[in-house]
SEMAR-485046 format. One record per residue (C-alpha): x, y, z; residue in one letter. Coordinates in pm, 1 decimal, padded with zeros to 6 digits. Layout:
BEGIN
(voba (X; Y; Z); A)
...
//
This chain:
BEGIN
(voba (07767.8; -01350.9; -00232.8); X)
(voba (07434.4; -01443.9; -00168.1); X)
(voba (07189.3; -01179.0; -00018.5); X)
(voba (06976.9; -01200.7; 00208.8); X)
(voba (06566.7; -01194.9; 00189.3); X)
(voba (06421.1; -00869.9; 00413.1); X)
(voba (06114.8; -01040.4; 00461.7); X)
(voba (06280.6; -01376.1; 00631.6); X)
(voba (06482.3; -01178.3; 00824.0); X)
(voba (06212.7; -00983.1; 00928.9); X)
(voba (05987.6; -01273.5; 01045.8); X)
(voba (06307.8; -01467.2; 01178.0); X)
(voba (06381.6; -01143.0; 01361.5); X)
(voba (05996.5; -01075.9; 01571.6); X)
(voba (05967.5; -01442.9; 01630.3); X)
(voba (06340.1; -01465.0; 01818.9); X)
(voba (06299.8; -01548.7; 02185.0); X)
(voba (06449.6; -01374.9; 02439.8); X)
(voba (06438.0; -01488.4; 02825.0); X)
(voba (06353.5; -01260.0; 03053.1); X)
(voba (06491.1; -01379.8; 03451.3); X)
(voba (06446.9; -01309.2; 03791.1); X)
(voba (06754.1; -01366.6; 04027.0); X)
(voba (06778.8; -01352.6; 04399.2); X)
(voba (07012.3; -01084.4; 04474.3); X)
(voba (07224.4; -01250.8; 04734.3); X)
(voba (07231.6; -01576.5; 04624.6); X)
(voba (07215.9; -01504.0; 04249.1); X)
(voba (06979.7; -01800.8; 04243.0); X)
(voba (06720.8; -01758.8; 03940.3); X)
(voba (06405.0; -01728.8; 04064.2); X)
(voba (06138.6; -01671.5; 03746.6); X)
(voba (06236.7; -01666.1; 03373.7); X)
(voba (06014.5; -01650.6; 03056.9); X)
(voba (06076.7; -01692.2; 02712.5); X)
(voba (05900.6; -01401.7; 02478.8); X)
(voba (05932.5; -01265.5; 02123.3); X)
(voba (05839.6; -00981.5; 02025.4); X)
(voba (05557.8; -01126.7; 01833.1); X)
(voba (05423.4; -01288.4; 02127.3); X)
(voba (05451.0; -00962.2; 02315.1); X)
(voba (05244.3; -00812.9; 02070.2); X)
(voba (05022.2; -01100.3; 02037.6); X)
(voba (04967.8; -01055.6; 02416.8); X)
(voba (04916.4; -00660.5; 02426.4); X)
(voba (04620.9; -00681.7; 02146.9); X)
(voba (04440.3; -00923.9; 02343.7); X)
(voba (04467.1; -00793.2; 02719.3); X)
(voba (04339.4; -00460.5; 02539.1); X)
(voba (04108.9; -00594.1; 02348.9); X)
(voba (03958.4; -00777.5; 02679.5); X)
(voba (03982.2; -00446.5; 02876.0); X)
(voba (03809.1; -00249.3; 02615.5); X)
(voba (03527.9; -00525.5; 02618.6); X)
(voba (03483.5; -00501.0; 02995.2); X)
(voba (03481.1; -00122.1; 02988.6); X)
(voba (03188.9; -00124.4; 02775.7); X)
(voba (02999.0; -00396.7; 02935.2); X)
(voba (03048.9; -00196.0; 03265.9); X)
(voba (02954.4; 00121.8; 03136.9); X)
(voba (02594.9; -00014.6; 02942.5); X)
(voba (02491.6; -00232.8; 03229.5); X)
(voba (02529.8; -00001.7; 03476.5); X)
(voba (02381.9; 00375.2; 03538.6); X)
(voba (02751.9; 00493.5; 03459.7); X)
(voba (02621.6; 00522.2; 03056.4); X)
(voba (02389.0; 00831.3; 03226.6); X)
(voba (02747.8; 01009.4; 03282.8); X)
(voba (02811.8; 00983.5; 02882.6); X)
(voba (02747.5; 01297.6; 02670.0); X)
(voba (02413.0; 01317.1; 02510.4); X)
(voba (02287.7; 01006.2; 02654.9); X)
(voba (02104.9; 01153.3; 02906.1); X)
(voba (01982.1; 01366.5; 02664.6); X)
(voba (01781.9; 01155.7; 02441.6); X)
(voba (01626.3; 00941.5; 02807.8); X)
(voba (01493.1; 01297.1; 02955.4); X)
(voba (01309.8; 01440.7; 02633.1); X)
(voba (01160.4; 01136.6; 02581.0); X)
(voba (01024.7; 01105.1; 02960.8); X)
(voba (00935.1; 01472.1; 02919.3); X)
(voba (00728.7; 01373.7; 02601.0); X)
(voba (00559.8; 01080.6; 02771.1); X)
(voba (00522.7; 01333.0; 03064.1); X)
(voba (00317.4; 01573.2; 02841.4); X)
(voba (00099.0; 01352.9; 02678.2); X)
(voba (00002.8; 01212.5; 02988.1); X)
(voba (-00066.7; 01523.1; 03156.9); X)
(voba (-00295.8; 01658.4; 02850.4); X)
(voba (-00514.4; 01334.3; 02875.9); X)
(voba (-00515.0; 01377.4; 03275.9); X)
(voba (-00628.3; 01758.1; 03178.7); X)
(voba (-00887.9; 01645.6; 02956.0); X)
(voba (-01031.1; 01408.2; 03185.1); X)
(voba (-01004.2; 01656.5; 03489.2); X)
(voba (-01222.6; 01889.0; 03289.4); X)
(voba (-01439.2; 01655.3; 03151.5); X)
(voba (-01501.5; 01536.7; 03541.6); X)
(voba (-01551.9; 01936.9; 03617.7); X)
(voba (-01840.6; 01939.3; 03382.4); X)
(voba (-02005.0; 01650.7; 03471.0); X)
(voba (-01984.1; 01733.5; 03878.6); X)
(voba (-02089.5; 02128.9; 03822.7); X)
(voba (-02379.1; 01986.8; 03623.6); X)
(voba (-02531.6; 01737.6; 03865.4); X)
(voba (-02446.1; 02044.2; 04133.0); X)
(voba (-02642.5; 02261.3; 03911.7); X)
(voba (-02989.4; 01985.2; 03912.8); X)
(voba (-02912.2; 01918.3; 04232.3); X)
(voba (-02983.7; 02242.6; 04351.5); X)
(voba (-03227.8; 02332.8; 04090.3); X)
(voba (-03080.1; 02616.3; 03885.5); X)
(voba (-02997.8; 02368.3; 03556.9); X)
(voba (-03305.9; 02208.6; 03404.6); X)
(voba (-03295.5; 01812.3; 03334.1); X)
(voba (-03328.6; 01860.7; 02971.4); X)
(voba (-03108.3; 02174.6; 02912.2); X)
(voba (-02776.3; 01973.1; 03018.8); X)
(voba (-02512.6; 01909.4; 02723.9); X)
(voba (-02275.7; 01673.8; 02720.1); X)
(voba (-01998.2; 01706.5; 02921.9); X)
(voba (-01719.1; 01565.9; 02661.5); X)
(voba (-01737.6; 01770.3; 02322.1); X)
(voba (-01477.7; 01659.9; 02190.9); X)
(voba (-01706.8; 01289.3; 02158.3); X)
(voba (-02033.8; 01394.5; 02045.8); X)
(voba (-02185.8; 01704.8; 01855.2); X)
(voba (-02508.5; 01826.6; 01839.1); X)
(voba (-02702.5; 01765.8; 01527.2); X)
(voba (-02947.6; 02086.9; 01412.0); X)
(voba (-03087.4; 01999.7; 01049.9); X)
(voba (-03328.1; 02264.8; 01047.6); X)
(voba (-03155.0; 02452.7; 00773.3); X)
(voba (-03403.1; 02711.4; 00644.7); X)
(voba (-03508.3; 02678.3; 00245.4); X)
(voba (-03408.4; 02926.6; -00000.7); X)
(voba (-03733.2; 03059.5; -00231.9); X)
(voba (-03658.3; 02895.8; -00562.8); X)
(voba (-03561.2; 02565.4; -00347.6); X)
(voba (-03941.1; 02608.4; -00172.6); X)
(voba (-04086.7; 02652.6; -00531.5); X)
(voba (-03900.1; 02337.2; -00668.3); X)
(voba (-04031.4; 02150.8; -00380.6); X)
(voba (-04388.8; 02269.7; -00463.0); X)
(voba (-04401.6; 02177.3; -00778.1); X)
(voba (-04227.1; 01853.2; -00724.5); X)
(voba (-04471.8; 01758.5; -00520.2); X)
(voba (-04779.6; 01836.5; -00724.4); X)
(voba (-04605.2; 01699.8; -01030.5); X)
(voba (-04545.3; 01326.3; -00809.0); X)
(voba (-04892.3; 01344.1; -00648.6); X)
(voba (-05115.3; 01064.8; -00883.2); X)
(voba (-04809.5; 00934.0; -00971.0); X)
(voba (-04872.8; 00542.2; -00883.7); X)
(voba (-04528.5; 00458.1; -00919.7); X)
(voba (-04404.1; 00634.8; -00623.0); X)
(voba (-04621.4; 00419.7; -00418.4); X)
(voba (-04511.7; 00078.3; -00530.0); X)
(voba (-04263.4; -00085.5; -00283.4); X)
(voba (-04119.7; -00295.9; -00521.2); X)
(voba (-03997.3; -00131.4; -00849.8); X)
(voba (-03927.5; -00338.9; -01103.8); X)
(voba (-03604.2; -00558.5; -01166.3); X)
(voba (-03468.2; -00316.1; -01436.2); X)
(voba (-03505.8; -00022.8; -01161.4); X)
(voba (-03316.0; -00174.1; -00897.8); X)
(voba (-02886.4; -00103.5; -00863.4); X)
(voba (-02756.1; -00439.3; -00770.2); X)
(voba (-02422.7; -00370.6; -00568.2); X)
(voba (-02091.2; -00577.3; -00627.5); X)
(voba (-02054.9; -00764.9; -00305.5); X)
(voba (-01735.4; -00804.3; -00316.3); X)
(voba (-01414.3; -00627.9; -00526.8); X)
(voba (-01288.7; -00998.0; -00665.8); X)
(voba (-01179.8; -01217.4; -00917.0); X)
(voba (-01437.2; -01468.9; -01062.7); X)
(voba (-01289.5; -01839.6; -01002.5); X)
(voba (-01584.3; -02047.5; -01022.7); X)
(voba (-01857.7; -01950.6; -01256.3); X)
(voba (-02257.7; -02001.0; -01208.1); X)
(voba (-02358.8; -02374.2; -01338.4); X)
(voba (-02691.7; -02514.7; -01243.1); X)
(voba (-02574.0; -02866.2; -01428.3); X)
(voba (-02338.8; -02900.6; -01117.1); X)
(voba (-02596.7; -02771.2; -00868.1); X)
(voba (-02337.1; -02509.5; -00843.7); X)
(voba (-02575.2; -02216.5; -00755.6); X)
(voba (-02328.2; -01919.2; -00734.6); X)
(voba (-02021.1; -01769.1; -00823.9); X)
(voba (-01680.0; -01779.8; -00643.7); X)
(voba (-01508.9; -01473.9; -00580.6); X)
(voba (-01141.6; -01475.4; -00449.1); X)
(voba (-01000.7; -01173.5; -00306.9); X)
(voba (-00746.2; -01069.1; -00019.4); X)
(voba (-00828.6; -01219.3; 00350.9); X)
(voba (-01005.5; -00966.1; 00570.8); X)
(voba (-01142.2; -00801.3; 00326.9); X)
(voba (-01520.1; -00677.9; 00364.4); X)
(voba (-01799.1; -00874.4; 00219.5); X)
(voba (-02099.2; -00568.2; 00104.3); X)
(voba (-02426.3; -00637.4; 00091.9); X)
(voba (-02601.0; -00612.2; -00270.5); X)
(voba (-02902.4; -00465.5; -00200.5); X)
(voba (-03116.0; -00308.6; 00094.5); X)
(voba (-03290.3; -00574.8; 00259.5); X)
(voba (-03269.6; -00780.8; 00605.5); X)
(voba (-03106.9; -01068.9; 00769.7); X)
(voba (-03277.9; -01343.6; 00772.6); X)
(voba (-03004.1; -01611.6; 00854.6); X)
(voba (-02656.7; -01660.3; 01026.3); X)
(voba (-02514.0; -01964.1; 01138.7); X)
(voba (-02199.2; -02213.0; 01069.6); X)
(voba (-02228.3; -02498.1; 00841.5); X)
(voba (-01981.9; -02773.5; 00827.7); X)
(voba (-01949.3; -02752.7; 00392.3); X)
(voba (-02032.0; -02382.7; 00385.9); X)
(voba (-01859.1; -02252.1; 00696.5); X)
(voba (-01993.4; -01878.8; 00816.6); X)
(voba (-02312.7; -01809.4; 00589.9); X)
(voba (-02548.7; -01504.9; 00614.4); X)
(voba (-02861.8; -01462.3; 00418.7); X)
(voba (-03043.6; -01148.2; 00318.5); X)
(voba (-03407.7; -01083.4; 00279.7); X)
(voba (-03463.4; -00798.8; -00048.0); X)
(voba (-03718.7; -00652.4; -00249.4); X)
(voba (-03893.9; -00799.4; -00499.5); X)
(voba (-03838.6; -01153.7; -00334.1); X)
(voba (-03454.5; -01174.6; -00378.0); X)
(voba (-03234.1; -01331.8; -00146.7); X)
(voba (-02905.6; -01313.4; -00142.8); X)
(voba (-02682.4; -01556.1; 00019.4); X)
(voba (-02293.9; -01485.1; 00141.6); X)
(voba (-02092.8; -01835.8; 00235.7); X)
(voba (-01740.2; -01943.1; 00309.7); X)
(voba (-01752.1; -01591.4; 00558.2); X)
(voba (-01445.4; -01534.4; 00851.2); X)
(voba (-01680.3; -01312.9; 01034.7); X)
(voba (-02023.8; -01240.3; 01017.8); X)
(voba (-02113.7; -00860.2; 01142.9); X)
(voba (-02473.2; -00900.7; 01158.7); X)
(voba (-02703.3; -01063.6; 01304.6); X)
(voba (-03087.3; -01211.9; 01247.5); X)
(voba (-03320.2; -00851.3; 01186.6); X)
(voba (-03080.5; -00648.1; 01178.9); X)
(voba (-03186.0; -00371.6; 00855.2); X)
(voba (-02841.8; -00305.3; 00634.7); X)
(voba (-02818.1; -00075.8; 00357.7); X)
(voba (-02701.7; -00140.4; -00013.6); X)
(voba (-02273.2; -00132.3; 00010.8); X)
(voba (-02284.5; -00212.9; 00396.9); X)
(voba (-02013.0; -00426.0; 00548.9); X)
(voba (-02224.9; -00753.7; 00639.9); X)
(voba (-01893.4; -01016.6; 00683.4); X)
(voba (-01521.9; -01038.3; 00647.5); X)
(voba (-01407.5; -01273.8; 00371.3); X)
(voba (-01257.9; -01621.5; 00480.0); X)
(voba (-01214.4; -01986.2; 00442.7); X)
(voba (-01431.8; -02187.0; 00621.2); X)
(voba (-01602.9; -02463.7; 00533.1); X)
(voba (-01528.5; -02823.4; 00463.7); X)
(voba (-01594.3; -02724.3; 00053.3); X)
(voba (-01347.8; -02410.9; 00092.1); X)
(voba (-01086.1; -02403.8; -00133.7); X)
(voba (-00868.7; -02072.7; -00041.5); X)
(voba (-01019.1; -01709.8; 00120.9); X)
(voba (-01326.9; -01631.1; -00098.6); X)
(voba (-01682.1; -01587.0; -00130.5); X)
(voba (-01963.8; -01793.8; -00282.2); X)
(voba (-02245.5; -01525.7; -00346.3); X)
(voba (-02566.1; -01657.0; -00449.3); X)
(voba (-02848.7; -01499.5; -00560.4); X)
(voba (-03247.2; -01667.9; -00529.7); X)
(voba (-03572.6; -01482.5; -00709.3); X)
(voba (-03910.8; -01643.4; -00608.9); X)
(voba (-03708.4; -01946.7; -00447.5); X)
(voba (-03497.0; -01973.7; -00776.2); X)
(voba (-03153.5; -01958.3; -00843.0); X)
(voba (-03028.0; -01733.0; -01080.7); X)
(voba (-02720.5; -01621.8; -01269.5); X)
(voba (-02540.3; -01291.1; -01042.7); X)
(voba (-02363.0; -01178.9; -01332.4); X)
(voba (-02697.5; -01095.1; -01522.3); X)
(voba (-02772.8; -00823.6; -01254.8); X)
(voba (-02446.8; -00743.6; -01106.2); X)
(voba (-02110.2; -00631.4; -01312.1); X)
(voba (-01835.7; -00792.4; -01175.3); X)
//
């Protein structure tokens, strides 16, 4: 005899339909009927809960219901209670900062507080500088004899040391691309390096130039010792302008890529002597 597969009869069995009626009780008349298995039935059951699950959340995160949930409330009042206290400490800080500046125009006003003896009112923004520090003996004595020492000493009065005295500073923490090549009239080196990064100024000196030109893009041009120039093209920004004094190492421009003969973000540095170029990597080690 031949048996029977439990997995057919299974699946025959859940997909069998039943009909489910309605009858009119008088006339025995049928009024509804519906034809279901119980695979259907479970079909149908997932998917009405699965819809009212849906809708239960939907309601509950849209609406201020989600305040009634445990420990969501929670995390909404300590951070309005942080926001709370940091605004209140800068409101305090301000208040007294106010204080001090109305009890001190109270105080000239009625002439108890001299002009010059006021302070300012915010110490948290500036400090008061005292560099009278006294001198120690042995530190007076160096000084002393320092001084005597240095006093026909001609060099000390000479503006312009020589070349091999003077600390050229790196303008700019790079890779060399382009090399110095007066053949080519190419009077500089290129330095790549990442965007935005600062462009230094090599020696002490002062601006003498800043402007935009359509092959160079940004350039600035400083004024040094000895009758060097340095020049600084191919600049994003330029942070100084015409007079201005800068120091050896100061930030003078931001690197960038503009210019018509701008291949990428760098810098083409040049550096003049007596209205001559000349090689930067004989004075500066790059």
């Amino acid at each position: 005899m031949k048996r029977k597969h439990p997995n057919k009869s299974f699946w025959k069995r859940i997909r069998f339909k039943y009909k489910f009626m309605f009858f009119n009780e008088s006339t025995l008349e049928e009024v509804w009927s519906v034809r279901l298995s119980q695979l259907s039935v479970f079909i149908y059951v997932c998917v009405f809960a699965f819809i009212l699950i849906t809708l239960t959340s939907v309601i509950i995160i849209l609406t201020p219901i989600r305040n009634y949930l445990p420990g969501y409330l929670d995390v909404e009042v300590r951070k309005a209670i942080l926001e709370n206290a940091l605004r209140a400490d800068s409101l305090e800080e301000r208040l007294s900062a106010q204080s001090n500046y109305i009890k001190n125009i109270s105080g000239i006003l009625s002439g108890n507080i001299n002009i010059d003896s006021i302070q300012y009112s915010d110490s948290m923004s500036f400090v008061t500088s005292d560099f009278d520090i006294p001198r120690s003996d042995r530190e007076s004595t160096f000084i002393e004899k320092f001084e005597e020492e240095e006093k026909y000493n001609l060099t000390a009065l000479n503006p312009n040391p020589p070349q091999t005295e003077m600390f050229f500073y790196r303008p700019l923490n790079g890779i060399i691309s382009s090399a110095f090549d007066e053949e080519k009239r190419h009077f500089g080196i290129d330095l790549t390096s990442a965007p935005k990064t600062n462009v230094l100024a090599t020696l002490d000196g002062t601006v003498i130039y800043t402007g935009f030109d359509p092959k160079y893009g940004n350039v600035i041009s400083l004024q040094h010792k000895n009758d060097f120039i340095s020049i600084y093209k191919h600049n994003d920004i330029l942070l100084k302008e015409i007079g201005d004094r800068v120091i050896t190492g100061e930030a003078i421009a931001v690197v960038g890529n503009t210019g018509e003969l701008s291949t990428g973000p760098h810098l083409h540095f040049e550096l003049w002597h007596k209205g001559t170029p000349v090689n930067p990597e004989e004075y500066i080690a790059f």
